[in-house]
C-alpha positions in Angstrom: -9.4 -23.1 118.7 -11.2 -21.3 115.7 -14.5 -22.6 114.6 -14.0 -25.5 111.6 -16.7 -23.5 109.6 -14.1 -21.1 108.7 -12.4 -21.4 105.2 -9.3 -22.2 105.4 -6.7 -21.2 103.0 -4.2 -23.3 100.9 -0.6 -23.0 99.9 -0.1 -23.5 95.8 3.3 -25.2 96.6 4.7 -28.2 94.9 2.8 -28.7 92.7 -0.5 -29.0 94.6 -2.4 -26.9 96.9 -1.1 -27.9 100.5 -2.9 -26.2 103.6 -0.7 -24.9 106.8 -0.6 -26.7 110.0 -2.0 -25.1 113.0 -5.4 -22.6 113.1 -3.0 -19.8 112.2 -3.9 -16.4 111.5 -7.9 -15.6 111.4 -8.8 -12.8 108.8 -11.7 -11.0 108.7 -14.0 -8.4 106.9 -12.5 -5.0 106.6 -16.2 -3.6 107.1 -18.1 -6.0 109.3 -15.5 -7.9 111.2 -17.3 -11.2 109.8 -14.3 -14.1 110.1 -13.6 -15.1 107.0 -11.2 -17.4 106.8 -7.4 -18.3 108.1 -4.1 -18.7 106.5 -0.9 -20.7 107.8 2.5 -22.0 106.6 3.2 -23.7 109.3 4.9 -27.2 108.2 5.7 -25.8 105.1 9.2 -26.7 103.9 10.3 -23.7 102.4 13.7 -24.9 101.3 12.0 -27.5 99.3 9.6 -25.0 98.0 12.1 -23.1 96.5 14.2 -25.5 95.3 11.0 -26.9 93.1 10.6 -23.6 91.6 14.2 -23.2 90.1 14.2 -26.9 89.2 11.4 -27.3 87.7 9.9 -24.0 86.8 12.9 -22.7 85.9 14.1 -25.2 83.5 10.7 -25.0 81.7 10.5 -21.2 81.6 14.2 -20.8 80.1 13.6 -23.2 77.1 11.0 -21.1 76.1 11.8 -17.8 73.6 11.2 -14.4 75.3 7.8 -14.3 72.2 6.5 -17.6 74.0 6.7 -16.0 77.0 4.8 -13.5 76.3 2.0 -15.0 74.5 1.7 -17.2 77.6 1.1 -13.8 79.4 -1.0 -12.6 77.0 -3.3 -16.2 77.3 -3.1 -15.7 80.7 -4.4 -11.8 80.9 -7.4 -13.0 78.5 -7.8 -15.7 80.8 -8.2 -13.7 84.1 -9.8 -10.9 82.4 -12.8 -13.3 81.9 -13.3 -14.1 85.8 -12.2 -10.8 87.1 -16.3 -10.3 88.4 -15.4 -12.9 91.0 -12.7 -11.3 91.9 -14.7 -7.9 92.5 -16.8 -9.7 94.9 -14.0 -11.1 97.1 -12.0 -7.7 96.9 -15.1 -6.0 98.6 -14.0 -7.6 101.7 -10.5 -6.1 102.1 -12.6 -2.7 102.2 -12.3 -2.1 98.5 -14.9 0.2 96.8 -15.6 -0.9 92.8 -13.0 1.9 91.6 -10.3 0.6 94.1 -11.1 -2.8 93.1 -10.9 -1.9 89.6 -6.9 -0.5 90.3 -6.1 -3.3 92.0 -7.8 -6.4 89.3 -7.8 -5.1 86.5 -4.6 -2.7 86.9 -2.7 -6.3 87.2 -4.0 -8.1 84.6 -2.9 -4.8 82.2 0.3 -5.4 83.5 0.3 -8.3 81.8 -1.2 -7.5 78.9 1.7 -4.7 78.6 4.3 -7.2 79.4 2.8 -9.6 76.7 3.0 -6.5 74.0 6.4 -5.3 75.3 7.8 -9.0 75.3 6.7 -9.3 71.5 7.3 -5.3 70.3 11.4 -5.2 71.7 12.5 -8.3 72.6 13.9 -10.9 70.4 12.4 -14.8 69.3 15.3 -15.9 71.7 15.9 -17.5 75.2 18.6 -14.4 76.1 19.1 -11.1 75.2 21.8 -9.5 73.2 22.2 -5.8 74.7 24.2 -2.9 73.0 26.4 -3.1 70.2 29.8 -5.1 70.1 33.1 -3.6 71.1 35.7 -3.7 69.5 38.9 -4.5 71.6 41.6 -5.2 68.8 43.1 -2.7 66.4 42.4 -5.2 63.6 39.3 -6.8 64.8 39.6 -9.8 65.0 38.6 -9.7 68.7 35.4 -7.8 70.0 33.5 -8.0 72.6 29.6 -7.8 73.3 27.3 -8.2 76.2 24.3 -11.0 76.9 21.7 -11.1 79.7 20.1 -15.0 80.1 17.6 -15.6 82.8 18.7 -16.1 86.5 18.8 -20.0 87.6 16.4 -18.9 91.0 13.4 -18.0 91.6 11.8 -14.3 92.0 10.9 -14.4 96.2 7.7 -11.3 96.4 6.7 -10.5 99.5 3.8 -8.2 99.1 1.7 -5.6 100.7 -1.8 -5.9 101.9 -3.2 -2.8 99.9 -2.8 -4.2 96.5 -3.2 -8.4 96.7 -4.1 -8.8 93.0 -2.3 -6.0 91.1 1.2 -6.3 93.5 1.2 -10.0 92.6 0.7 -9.8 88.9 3.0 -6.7 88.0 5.4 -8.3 89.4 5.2 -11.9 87.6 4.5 -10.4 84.7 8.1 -9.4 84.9 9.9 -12.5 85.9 7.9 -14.6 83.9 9.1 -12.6 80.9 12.6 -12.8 82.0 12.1 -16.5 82.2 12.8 -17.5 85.8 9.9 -18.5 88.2 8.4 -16.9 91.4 7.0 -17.7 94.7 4.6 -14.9 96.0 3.5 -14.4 99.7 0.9 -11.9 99.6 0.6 -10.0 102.8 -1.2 -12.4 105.1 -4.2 -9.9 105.6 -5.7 -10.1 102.5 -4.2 -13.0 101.3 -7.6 -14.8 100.5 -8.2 -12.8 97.4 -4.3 -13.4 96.0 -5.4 -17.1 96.8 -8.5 -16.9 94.6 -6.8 -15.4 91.5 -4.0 -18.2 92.2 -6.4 -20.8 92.0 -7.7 -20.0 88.4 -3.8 -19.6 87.4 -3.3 -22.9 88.0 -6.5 -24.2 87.2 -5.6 -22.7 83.4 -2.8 -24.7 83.0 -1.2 -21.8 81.0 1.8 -21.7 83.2 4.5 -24.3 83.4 4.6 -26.3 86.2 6.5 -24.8 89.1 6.5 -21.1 87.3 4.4 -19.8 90.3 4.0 -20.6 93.9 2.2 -19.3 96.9 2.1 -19.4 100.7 -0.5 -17.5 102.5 0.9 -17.3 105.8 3.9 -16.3 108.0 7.2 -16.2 105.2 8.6 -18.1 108.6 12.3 -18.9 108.0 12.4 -18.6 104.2 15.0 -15.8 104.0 17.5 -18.7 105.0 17.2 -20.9 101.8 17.6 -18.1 99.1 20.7 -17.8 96.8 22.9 -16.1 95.1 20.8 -16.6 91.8 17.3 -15.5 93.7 15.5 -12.2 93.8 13.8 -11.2 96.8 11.7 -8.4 96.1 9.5 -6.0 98.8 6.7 -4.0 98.9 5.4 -2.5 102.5 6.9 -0.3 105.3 10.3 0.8 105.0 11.2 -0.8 108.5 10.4 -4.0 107.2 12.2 -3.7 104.1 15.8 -2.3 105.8 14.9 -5.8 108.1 14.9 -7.9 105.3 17.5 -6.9 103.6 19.4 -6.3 106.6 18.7 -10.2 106.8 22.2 -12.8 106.8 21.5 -14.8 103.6 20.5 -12.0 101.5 24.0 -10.1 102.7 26.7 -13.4 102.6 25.2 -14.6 99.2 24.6 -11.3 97.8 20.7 -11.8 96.8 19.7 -9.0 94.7 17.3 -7.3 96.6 14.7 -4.8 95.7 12.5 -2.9 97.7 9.5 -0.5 96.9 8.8 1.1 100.5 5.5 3.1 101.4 7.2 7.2 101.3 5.8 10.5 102.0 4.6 11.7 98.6 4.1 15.2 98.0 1.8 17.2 95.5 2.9 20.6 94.6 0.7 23.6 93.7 2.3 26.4 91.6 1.9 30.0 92.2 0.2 30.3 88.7 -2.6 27.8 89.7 -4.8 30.2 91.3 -8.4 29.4 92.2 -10.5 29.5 89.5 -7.9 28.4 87.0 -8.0 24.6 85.4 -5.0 23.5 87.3 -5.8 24.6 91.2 -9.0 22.7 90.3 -7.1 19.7 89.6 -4.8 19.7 92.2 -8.0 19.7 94.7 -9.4 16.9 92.7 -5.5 14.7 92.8 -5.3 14.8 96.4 -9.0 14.0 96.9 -8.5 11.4 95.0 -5.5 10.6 96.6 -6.7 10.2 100.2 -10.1 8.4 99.8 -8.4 6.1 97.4 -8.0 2.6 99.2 -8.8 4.9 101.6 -5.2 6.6 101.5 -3.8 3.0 101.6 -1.4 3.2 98.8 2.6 3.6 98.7 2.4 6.9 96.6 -0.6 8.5 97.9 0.0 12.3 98.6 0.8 12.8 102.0 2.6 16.4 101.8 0.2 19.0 100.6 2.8 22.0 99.5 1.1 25.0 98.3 1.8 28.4 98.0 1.4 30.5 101.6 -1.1 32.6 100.0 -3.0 29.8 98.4 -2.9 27.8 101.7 -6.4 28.7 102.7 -7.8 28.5 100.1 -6.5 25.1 99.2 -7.8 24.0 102.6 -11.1 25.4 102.3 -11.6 23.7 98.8 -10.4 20.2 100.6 -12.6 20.3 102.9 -15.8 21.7 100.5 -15.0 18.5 98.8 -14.4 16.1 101.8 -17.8 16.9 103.3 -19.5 15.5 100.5 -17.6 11.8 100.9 -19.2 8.8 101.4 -17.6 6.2 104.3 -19.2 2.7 104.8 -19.6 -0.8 103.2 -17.7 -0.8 99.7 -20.9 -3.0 98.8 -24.0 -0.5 99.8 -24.7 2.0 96.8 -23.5 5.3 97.3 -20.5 4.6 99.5 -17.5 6.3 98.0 -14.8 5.3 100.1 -14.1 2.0 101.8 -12.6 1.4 105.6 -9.0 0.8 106.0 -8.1 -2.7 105.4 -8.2 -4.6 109.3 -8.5 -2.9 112.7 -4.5 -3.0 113.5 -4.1 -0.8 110.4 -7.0 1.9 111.9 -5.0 1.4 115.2 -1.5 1.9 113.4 -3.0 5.1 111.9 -4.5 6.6 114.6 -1.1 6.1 116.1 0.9 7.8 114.2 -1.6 10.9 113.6 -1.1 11.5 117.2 2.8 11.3 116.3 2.1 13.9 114.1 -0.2 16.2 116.1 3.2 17.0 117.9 3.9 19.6 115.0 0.4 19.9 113.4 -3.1 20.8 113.7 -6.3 19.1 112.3 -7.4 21.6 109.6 -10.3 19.2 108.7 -11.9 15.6 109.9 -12.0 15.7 113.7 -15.4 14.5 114.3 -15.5 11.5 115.8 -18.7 10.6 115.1 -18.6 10.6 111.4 -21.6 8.3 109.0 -20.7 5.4 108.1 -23.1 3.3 105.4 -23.7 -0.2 106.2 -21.1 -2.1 107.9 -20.4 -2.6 111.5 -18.6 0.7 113.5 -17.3 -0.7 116.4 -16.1 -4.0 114.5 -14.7 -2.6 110.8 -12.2 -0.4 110.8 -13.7 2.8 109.3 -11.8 5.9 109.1 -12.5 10.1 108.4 -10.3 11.7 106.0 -8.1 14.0 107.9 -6.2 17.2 106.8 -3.5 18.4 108.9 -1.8 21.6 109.1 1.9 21.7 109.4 3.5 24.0 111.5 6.7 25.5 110.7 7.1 22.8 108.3 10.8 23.6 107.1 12.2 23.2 110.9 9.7 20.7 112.4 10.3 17.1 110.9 7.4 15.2 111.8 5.3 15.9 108.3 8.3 14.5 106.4 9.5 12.0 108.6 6.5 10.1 109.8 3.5 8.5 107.6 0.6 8.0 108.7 -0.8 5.2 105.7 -4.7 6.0 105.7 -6.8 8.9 104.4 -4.3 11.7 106.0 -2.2 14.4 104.2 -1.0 17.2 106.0 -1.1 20.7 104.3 1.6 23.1 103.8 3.3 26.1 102.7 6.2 27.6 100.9 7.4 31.1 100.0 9.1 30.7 96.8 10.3 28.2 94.4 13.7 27.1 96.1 11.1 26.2 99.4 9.3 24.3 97.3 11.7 22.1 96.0 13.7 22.2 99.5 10.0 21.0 101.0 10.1 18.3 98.3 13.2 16.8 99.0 12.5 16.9 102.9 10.7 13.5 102.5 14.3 12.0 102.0 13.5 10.0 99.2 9.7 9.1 97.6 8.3 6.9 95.2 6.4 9.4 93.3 5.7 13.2 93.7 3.5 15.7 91.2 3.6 19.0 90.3 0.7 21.2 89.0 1.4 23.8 86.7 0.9 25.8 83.9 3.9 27.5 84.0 6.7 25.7 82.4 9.5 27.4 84.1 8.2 26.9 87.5 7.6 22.7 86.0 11.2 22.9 85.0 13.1 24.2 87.7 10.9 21.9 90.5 11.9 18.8 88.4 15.2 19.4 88.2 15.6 20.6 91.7 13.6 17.5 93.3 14.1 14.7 90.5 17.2 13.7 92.6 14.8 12.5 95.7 11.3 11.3 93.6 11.5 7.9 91.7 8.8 9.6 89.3 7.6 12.9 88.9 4.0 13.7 87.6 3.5 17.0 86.3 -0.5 18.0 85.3 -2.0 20.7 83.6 -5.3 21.6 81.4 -3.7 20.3 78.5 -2.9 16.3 79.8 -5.3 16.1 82.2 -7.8 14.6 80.2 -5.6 11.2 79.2 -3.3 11.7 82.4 -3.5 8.9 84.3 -2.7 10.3 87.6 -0.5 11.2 90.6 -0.8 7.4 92.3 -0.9 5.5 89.4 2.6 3.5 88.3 2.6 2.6 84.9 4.7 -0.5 83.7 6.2 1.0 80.7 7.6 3.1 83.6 9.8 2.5 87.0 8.5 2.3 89.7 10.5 2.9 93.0 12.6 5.6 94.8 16.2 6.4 97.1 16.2 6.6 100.1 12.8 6.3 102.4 11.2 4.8 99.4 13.5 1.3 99.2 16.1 2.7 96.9 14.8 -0.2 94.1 13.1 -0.2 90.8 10.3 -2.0 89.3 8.4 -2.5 86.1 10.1 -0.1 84.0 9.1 -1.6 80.8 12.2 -4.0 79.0 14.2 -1.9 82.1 12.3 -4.3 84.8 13.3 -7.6 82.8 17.0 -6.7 83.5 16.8 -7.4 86.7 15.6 -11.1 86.4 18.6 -11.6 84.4 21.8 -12.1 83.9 24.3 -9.5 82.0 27.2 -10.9 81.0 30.9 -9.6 78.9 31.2 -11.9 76.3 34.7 -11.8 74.3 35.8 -13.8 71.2 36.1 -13.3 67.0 33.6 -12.0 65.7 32.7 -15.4 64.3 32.4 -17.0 67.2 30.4 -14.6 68.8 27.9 -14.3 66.0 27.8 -17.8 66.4 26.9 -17.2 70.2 24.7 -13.9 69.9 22.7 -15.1 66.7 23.3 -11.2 65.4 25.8 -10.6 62.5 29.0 -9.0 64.5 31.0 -6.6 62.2 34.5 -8.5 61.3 32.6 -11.9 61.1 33.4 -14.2 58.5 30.8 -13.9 55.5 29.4 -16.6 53.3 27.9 -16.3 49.7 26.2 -18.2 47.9 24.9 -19.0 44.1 20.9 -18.3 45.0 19.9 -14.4 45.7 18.9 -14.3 49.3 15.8 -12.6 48.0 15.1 -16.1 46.5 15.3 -17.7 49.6 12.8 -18.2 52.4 12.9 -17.2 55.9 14.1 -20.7 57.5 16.4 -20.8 54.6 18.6 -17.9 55.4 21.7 -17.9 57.7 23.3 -15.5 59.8 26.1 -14.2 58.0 25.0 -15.0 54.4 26.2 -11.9 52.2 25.6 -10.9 48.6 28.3 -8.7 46.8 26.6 -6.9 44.3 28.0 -5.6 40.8 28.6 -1.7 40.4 27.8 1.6 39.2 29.4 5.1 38.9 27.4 7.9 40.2 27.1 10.8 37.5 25.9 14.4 37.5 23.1 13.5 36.0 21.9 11.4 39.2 22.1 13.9 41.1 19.8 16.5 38.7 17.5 13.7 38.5 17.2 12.6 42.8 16.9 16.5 43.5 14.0 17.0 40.9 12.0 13.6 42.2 12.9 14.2 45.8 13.1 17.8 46.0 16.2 18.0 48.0 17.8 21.1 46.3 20.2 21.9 48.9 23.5 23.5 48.3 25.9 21.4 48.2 24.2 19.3 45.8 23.5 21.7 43.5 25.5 24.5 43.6 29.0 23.9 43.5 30.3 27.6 44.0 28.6 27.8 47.4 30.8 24.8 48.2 34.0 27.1 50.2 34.4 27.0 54.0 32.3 23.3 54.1 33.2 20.2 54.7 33.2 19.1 50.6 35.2 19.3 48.2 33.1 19.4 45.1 28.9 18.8 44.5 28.4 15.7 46.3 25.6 12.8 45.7 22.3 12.8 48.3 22.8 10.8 51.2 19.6 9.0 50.0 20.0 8.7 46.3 23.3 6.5 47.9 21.0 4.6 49.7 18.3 4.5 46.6 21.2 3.1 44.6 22.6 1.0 46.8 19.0 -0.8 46.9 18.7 -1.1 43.4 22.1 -3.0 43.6 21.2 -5.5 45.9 17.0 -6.2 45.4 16.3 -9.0 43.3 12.9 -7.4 41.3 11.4 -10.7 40.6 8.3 -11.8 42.9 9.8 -14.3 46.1 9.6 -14.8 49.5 10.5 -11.5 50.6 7.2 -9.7 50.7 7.9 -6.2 51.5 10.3 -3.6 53.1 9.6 -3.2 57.0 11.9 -0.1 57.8 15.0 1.4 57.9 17.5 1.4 61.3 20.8 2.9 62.4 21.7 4.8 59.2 25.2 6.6 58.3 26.2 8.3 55.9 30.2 8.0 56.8 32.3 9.6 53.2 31.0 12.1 50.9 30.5 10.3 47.4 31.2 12.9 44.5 30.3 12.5 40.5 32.5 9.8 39.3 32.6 7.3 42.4 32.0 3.8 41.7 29.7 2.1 44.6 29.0 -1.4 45.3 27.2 -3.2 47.9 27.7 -5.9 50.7 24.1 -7.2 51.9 24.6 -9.4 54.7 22.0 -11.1 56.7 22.5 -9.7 60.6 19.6 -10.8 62.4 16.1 -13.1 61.8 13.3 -12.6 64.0 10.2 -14.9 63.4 6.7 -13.4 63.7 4.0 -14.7 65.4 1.1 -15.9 63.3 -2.4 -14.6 64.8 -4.8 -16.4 62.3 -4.7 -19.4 60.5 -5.0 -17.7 57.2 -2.4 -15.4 57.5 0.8 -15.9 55.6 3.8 -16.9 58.2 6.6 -14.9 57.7 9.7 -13.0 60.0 11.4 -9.7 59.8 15.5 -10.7 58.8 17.5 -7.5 59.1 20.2 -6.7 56.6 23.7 -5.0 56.7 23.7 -2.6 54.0 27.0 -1.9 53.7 27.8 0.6 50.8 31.5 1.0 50.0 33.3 3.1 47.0 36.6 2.4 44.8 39.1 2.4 47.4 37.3 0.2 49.3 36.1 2.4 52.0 32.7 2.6 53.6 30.7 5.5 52.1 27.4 4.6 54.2 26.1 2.2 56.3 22.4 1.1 57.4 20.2 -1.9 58.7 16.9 -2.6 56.5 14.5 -4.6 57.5 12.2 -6.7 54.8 9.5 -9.1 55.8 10.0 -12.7 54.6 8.0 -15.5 54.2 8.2 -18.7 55.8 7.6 -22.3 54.8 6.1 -23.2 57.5 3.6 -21.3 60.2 
């Protein structure tokens, strides 16, 4: 039995914070060894667990809009960003410096803040999602067809690694929350007392809906068997324990969607322009530096395949280990330290393994002392570890450098002769999360990316003139995916509005266009219109209806017109203005400006008297479909397509929503001479 002075963690499950049966696992300081506290699940019901979470978080979570959503991420972001300091101090005990704590806390609550942004910016004030445009199925149109995504009836199952405990929790909420379907999180059990603390203030807040986020810290025990067919289990970690879990009975008979972010072999590749002394050779030293002291090299796209040119090889591996002599190892909490020990001693004993693996085909270019300084901290007890640089030998016959990874402050160096062994080196890590290229040569950029995109999930390429704002070979960026084929899980996450997807549900709708304008909320072409006595512009935002058209009165287009928009505008272009130039084109005599057309149509259909509408907000998916020549009559159909409320951010500000229109302008045979979406802001009664 463990002494009863150690903490013990709780599961947030049900509803209330429930702690595990049993003394279960002991965890400990990365540095000193100090026990620090235990986790268990054991007595957990994880069927029941889960089944909370879809029936009661889910239900909550799905009557909300995808705007609601994220202003609840938002709240939460502010909310975590004010207690992150505590957070700093607990994350110095899974071996974090301040800079790796600062990825890890307050990389995850940017996540959300994105999400929040994202969730507002390019998704609708709906509970679903209308994606594309309609399809029309019919030769007369009276049946089309369109797709919708609604929120999955499950619950988002993320098992996470022990490298990243706040930011690998939170990017992924941030996503499912969005979507609208709740999530249970079992943080990897190592470092599962600083997921724990950030869980605590979550549900202290009171921001989330009850049952939108659950946690076990603790063996995940049998709780593969309970998920379904509307559940996403989602994995970070090794790639053996991934192909196991998805390998796993339930996830295969009830076809679970399944997505999996393994740790790969990354590379970094030099170009043969990047000599030393130029900007770029001096940033490709300070990537992979960066790279392997890091988390102390424990991250899924640290740079584990250093391919540089063969002339460049020394040099590159004298520069390494210039720079590695100068690093800092102890206590992430004395001053000066620069890099923090590996995260528990059967990690240092897991790396140490497979370095010996690798010393098959390699030899240490840098970091074979074994009796390296370490700051603070306790040797024998933390689990402290030199950077190493290896040397590949052979490295387009022997395997071992692309086959086996050793996750800790190791890369192994390399060479290639010319550009096809570069990308052929590349691709030898059968499949990676993220790779980078550094370059000033664009050709040399070009033909790597193309050559390698096929095997990288992401591909970083740095130079002199990004450098400055880039934000790094290691860093995934939610407005981005993040993922990989092969080694690297084959999955996808984040990926901005792409990462929402996944949570949901696309689905072929098929009907009149009535009726599916009545389902989709978004004017479908074909759709029966309505018009009314009042100008819409006299009518407020609540007051509007999908559908609602105004048929305008006329005009003829003269000569004159035209003089007059090429004088104010400027547009003098031929076939405009000079009708003998007008042989071999596609016209038949001086046509009108696409965007005097436009210009007149809005002078047909705007009411000029002061209303609710307050102002034009932009202009989308203009065409210009028939050539209008002097003497066409045009007139206008303005129907109301779309309404999307905005969110008022001060009391004093006027509430209002953008309503998109369907500028359709046709001419006297009836046909459609242009066609465009406008957007006005509108005011609303009521905030």
């Amino acid at each position: 039995m463990i002494g009863t002075d150690i903490k013990k963690l709780e599961n947030y499950v049900l509803g209330r914070w429930i702690a595990g049966e049993g003394d279960g696992q002991i965890l400990h300081d990365a540095s000193t060894g100090t026990e620090l506290a235990r986790a268990s699940t054991q007595g957990l019901d994880f069927e029941s667990i889960l089944h909370y979470g879809r029936k009661t978080g889910g239900p909550a979570l799905r009557k909300m809009t995808f705007h609601e959503r994220a202003r609840m991420l938002k709240a939460l972001a502010m909310y975590l960003s004010e207690r992150k300091e505590a957070y700093y101090a607990i994350s110095s005990a899974t071996g974090a410096t301040r800079v790796d704590s600062w990825i890890d806390i307050d990389g995850g609550i940017g996540n959300l803040f994105v999400y929040a942004s994202k969730g507002r910016r390019e998704l609708p004030d709906t509970p679903f999602y209308v994606d594309g445009a309609p399809e029309m199925l019919s030769r007369g149109g009276s049946f089309i067809g369109h797709h919708i995504a609604v929120p999955l009836e499950g619950i988002a199952v993320h098992i996470n690694a022990f490298n990243f405990p706040v930011w690998g929790m939170l990017e992924k909420i941030a996503v499912n929350l969005l979507a609208g379907v709740p999530a249970l999180v079992k943080p990897a059990t190592l470092t599962s007392f600083l997921a724990e603390a950030v869980v605590r203030d979550i549900a202290a807040s009171g921001i989330l809906p009850e049952g939108a986020l659950q946690l076990i810290c603790g063996s995940a025990g049998n709780l593969l068997d309970y998920v379904d067919s509307q559940d996403v289990v989602t994995l970070t970690g090794s790639a053996d324990t991934g192909f196991k879990l998805k390998a796993h009975p339930s996830i295969i008979r009830r076809s679970v969607r399944f997505n999996m972010e393994a740790d790969s072999l990354n590379c970094c590749i030099l170009g043969p322009d990047a000599q030393p002394g130029t900007p770029e050779f001096d940033l490709f030293i300070k990537d992979v530096l960066r790279e392997m002291t890091v988390k102390a090299g424990q991250k899924c796209t640290a740079i584990r395949r250093v391919i540089v040119p063969e002339a460049l090889q020394e040099a590159v591996g004298q520069a390494l280990k210039e720079k590695l002599s100068k690093n800092t190892i102890g206590d992430p909490r004395i001053e000066g330290v620069r890099m923090g020990p590996l995260a528990g001693k059967n990690q240092l004993s897991d790396v140490q393994a497979k370095v010996q693996e690798l010393l098959q085909s390699c030899d240490v270019y840098h970091g074979s002392d074994p009796h390296f300084e370490v700051m603070g901290g306790n040797r024998e007890k933390g689990a402290f570890m030199a950077p190493l640089v290896l040397l590949a030998r052979d490295p387009l016959r022997n395997s071992a450098a692309h086959s086996i990874e050793a996750f800790g402050p190791v890369c192994t160096l390399m060479g290639y002769r010319d550009t096809a062994e570069a990308i052929e080196l590349a691709k030898l890590g059968g499949g990676s999360l993220v790779g980078s290229i550094v370059t000033y040569n664009d050709i040399f950029a070009t033909e790597v990316t193309l050559g390698a995109a096929c095997m990288h999930g992401r591909l970083l390429i740095n130079n002199r003139d990004c450098a400055k704002e880039s934000t790094g070979h290691g860093s995934p960026m939610p407005h981005l995916v993040h993922g990989g084929p092969g080694r690297a899980g084959g999955g996808e996450e984040m990926g901005g509005i792409r990462g929402v997807m996944h949570y949901m549900q696309r689905t072929a709708i098929q009907g009149s266009p009535s009726t599916l304008t009545a389902i989709t909320q978004v004017y479908q072409p074909g759709s029966k219109q309505t018009e009314e006595l009042v100008h819409p512009f006299r009518k407020y935002f609540e007051e509007l209806s999908i559908g609602e058209t105004l048929t305008t009165h006329k005009r003829t287009v003269t000569e004159t017109d035209i003089v007059n928009f090429a004088n104010i505008s400027g547009d003098n272009f031929y076939a405009h203005m000079d009708e003998t130039s007008l042989e071999g084109t596609l016209f038949e005599r001086r046509v009108a400006h696409g965007y005097f057309i436009l210009s007149a149509a809005a002078g047909l259909f705007v009411d000029p008297k002061k209303g609710p509408v307050l102002a034009n907000y932009g202009l989308e998916d203009c065409r210009f479909t028939k050539p209008v020549y002097v003497g066409a009559t045009i007139g206008v159909r303005l129907t109301v397509k779309e309404k999307i409320a905005q969110e008022q951010k001060n009391p004093e500000d006027l509430p209002r929503g953008i309503v998109k229109w369907l500028v359709e302008v046709y001419d006297e045979t009836g046909e459609t001479v242009a066609l465009a979406t406008i957007l006005t802001l509108v005011q609303r009664k009521n905030a």
